[in-house]
C-alpha positions as a LaTeX table, in Angstrom:
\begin{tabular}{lrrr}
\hline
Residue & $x$ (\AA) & $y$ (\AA) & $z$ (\AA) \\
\hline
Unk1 & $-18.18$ & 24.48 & 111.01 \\
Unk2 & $-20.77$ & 25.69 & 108.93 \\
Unk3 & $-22.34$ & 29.23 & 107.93 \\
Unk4 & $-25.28$ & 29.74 & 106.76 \\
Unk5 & $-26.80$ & 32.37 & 104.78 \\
Unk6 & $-30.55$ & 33.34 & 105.41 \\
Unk7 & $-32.19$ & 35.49 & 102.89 \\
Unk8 & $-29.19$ & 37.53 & 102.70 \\
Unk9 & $-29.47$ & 41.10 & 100.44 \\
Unk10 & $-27.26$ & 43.57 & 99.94 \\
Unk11 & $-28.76$ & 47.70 & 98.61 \\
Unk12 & $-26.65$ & 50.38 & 97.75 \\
Unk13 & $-28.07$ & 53.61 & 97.66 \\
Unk14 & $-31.26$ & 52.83 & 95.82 \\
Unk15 & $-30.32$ & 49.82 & 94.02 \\
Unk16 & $-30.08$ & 45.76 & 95.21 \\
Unk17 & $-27.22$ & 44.60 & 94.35 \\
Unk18 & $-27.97$ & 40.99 & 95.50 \\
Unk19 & $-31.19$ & 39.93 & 97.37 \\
Unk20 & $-32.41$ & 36.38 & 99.01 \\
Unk21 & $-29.19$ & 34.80 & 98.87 \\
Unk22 & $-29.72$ & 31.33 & 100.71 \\
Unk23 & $-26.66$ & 29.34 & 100.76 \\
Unk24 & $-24.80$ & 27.11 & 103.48 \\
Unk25 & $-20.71$ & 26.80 & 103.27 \\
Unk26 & $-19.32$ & 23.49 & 105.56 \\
Unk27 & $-16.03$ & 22.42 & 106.43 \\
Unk28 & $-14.09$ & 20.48 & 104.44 \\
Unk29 & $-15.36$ & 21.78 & 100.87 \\
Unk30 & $-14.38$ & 24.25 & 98.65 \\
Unk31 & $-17.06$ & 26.89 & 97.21 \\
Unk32 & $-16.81$ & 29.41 & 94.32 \\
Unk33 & $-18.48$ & 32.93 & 94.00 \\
Unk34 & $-18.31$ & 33.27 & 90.70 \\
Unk35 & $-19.64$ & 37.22 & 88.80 \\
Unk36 & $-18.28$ & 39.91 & 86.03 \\
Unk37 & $-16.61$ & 42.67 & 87.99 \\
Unk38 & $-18.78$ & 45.24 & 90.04 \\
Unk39 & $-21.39$ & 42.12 & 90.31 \\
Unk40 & $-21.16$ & 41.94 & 94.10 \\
Unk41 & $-19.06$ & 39.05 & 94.83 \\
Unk42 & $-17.20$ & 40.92 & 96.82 \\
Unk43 & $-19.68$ & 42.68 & 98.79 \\
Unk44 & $-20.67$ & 39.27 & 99.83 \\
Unk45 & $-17.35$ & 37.90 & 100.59 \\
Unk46 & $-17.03$ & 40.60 & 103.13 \\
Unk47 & $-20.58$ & 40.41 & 104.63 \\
Unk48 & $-19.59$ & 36.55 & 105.18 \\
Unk49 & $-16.54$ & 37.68 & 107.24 \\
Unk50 & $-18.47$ & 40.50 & 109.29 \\
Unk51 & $-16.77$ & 43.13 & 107.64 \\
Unk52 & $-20.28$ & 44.22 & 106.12 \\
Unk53 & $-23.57$ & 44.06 & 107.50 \\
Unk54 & $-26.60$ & 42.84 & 104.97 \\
Unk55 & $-29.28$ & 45.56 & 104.46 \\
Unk56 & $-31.48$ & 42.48 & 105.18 \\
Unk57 & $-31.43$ & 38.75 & 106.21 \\
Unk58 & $-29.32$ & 36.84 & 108.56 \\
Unk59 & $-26.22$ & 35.16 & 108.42 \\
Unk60 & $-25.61$ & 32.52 & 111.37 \\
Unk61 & $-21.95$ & 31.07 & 112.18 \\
Unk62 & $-21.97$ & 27.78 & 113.86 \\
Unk63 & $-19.31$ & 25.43 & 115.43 \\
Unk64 & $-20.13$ & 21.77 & 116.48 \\
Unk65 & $-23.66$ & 22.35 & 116.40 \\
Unk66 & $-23.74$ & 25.80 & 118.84 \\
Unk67 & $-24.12$ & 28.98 & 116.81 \\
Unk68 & $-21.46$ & 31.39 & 117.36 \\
Unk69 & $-21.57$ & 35.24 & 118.68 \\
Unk70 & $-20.89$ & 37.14 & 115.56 \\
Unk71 & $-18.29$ & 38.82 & 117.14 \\
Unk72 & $-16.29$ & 36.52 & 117.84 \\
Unk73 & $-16.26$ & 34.99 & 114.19 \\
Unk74 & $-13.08$ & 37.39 & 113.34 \\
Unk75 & $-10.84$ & 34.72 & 115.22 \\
Unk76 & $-11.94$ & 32.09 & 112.76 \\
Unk77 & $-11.25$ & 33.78 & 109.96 \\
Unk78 & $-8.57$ & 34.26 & 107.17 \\
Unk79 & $-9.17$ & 36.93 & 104.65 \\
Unk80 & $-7.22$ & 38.02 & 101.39 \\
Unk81 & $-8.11$ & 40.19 & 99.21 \\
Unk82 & $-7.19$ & 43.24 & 96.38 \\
Unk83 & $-8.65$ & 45.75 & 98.50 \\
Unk84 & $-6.99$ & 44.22 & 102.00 \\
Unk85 & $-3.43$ & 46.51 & 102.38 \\
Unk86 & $-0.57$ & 44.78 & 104.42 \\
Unk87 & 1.53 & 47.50 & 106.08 \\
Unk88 & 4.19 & 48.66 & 103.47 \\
Unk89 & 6.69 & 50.02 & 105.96 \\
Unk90 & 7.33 & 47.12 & 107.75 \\
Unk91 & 9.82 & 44.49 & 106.25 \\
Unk92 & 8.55 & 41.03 & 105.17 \\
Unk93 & 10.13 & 39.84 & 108.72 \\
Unk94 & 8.35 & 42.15 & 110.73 \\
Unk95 & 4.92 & 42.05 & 108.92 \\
Unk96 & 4.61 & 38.06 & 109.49 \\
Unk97 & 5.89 & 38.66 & 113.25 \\
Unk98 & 3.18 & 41.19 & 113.44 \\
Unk99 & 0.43 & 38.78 & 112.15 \\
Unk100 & 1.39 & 36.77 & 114.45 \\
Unk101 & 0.64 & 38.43 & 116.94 \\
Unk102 & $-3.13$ & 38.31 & 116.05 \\
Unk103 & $-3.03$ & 35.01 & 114.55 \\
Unk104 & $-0.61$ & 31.83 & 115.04 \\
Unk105 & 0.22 & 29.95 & 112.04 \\
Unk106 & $-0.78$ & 26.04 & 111.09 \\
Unk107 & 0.64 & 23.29 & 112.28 \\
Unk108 & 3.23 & 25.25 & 114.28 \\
Unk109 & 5.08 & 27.17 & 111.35 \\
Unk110 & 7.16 & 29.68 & 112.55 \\
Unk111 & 7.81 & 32.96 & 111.32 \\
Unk112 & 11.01 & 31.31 & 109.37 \\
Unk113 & 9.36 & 28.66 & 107.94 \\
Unk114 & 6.73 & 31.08 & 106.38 \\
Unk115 & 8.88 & 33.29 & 104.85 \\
Unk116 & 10.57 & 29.99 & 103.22 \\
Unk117 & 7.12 & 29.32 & 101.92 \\
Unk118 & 6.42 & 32.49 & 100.07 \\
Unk119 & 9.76 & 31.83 & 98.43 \\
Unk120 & 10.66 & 35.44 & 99.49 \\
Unk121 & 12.78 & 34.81 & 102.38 \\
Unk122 & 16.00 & 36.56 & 100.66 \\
Unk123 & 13.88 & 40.01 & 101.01 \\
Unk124 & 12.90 & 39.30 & 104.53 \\
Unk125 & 14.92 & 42.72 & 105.24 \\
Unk126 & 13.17 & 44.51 & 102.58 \\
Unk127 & 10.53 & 46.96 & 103.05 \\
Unk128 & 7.33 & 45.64 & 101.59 \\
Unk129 & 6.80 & 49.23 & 99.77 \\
Unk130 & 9.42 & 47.81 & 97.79 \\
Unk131 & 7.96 & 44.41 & 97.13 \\
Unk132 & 6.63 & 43.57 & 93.25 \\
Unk133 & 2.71 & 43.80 & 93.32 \\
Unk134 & 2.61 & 39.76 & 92.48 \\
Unk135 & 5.43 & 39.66 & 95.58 \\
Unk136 & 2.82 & 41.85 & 98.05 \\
Unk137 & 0.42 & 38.99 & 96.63 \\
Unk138 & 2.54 & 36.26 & 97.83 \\
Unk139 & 2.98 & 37.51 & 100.98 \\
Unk140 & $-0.92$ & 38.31 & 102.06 \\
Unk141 & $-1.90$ & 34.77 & 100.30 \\
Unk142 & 0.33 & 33.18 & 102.58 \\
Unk143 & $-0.62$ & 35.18 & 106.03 \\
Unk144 & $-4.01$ & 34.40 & 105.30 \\
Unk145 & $-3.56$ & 30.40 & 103.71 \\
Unk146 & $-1.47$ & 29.23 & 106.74 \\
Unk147 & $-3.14$ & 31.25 & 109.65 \\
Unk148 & $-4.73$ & 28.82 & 111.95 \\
Unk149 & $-8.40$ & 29.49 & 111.23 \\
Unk150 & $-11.30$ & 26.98 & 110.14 \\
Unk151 & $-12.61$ & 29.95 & 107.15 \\
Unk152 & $-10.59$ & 31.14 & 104.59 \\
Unk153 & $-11.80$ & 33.50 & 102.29 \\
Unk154 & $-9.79$ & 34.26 & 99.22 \\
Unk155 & $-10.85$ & 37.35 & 96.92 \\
Unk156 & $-9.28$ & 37.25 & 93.39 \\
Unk157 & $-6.14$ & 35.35 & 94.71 \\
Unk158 & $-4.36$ & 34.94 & 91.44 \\
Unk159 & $-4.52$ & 38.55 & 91.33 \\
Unk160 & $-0.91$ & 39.50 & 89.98 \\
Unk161 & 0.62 & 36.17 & 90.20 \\
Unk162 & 2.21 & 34.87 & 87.00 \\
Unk163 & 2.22 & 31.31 & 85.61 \\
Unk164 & 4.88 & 30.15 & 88.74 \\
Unk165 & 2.78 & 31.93 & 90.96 \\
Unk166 & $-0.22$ & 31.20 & 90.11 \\
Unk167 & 0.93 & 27.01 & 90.78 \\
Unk168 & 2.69 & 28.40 & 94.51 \\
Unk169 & $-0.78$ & 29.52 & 95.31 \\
Unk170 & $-2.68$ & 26.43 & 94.22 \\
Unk171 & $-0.14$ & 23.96 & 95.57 \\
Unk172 & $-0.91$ & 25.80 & 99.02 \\
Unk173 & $-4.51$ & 25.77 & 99.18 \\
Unk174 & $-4.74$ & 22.43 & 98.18 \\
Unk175 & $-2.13$ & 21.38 & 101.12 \\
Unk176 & $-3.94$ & 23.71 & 103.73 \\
Unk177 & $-7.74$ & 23.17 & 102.53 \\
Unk178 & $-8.77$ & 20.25 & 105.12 \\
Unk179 & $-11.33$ & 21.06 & 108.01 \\
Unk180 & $-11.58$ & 23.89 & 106.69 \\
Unk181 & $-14.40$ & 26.20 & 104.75 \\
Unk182 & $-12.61$ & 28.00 & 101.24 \\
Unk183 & $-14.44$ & 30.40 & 99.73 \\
Unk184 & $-12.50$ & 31.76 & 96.64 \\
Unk185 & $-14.44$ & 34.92 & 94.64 \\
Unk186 & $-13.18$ & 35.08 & 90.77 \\
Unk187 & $-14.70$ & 36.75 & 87.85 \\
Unk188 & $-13.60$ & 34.60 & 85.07 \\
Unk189 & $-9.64$ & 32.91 & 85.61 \\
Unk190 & $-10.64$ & 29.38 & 86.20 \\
Unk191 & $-7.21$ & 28.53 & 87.55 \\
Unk192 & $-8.48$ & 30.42 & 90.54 \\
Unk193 & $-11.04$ & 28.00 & 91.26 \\
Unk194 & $-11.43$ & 24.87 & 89.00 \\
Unk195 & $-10.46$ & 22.72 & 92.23 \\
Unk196 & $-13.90$ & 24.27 & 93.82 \\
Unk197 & $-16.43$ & 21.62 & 94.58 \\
Unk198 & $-19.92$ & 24.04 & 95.27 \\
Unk199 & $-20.21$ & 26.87 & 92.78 \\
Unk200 & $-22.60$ & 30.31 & 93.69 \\
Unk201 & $-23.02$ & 32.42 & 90.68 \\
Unk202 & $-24.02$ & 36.37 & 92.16 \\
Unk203 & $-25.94$ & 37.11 & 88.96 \\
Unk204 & $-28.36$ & 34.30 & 90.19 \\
Unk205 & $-29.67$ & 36.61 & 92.86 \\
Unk206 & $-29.99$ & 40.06 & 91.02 \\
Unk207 & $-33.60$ & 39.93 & 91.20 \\
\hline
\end{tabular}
């Protein structure tokens, strides 16, 4: 798998907030986006997964060597991030039984064995409204980590996590990372992404 990024800019209003990005991403590494906040890291973590379009350049998708419909990308693809809401109303339970729906799990995990690996499975009958903001982190790390998808892209994951969380999430990408493309955006906690083997600083491409 591979992506590639052609001359890809990004203009808001007025003002570039990133322009000529050139960059490929291939299976089996691990690649930082590394920027301060409001640098546009995320902008271009969700023009990677289709949710945004670039003002200008292309970005290509391609899977053993035929380029992919754009479209169609969306069913490679794992996403988590702050700005990504999991539905609150349903209990832990019936949100991973609902993701499922869209997307099966790795290596045949089951909707019990997931909740096992969040380390939540006691609250699988509690709303998620209810859930700590590092548990709600738990829980849309995992959905996204252990969907079956060769792209995983990771905003700010240790968002909320604390010092035991912050391990859980590690220990999981590192178990779930092969033949796969991880793309983790931070803005300065290393533990986020000192395992990354490519790094792509943002403020490289503000001119």
């Amino acid at each position: 798998m591979q992506i590639e990024l052609d001359k890809i800019s990004r203009k808001f209003n007025y003002d570039w907030i990133f322009r000529n990005i050139d960059y490929t991403f291939e299976s089996n590494w691990a690649y930082a986006i590394l920027g301060s906040n409001g640098s546009g890291k995320s902008t271009l973590l969700q023009i990677i997964s289709g949710h945004l379009h670039p003002t200008s350049g292309v970005i290509s998708y391609n899977v053993e060597g035929k380029k992919l419909v754009p479209d169609d990308f969306f069913r490679l693809v794992s996403y988590s991030g702050p700005y990504l809401e999991i539905i609150e109303e349903f209990t832990l339970q019936e949100m991973i039984r609902f993701h499922m729906q869209f997307k099966p799990f790795l290596n045949g995990i089951d909707a019990e064995q997931l909740m096992q690996m969040t380390t939540l499975a006691r609250n699988r009958n509690k709303p998620i409204k209810y859930f700590s903001s590092g548990m709600k982190q738990r829980v849309k790390l995992a959905l996204a980590i252990l969907s079956q998808t060769k792209v995983l892209l990771l905003d700010e994951p240790a968002s909320n996590l604390d010092k035991q969380g912050i391990e859980w999430y590690r220990n999981l990408v590192a178990e779930y990372r092969n033949d796969r493309i991880v793309i983790i955006c931070s803005n300065s906690q290393l533990q986020e992404y000192d395992f990354c083997e490519h790094r792509l600083s943002i403020d490289d491409y503000k001119k």
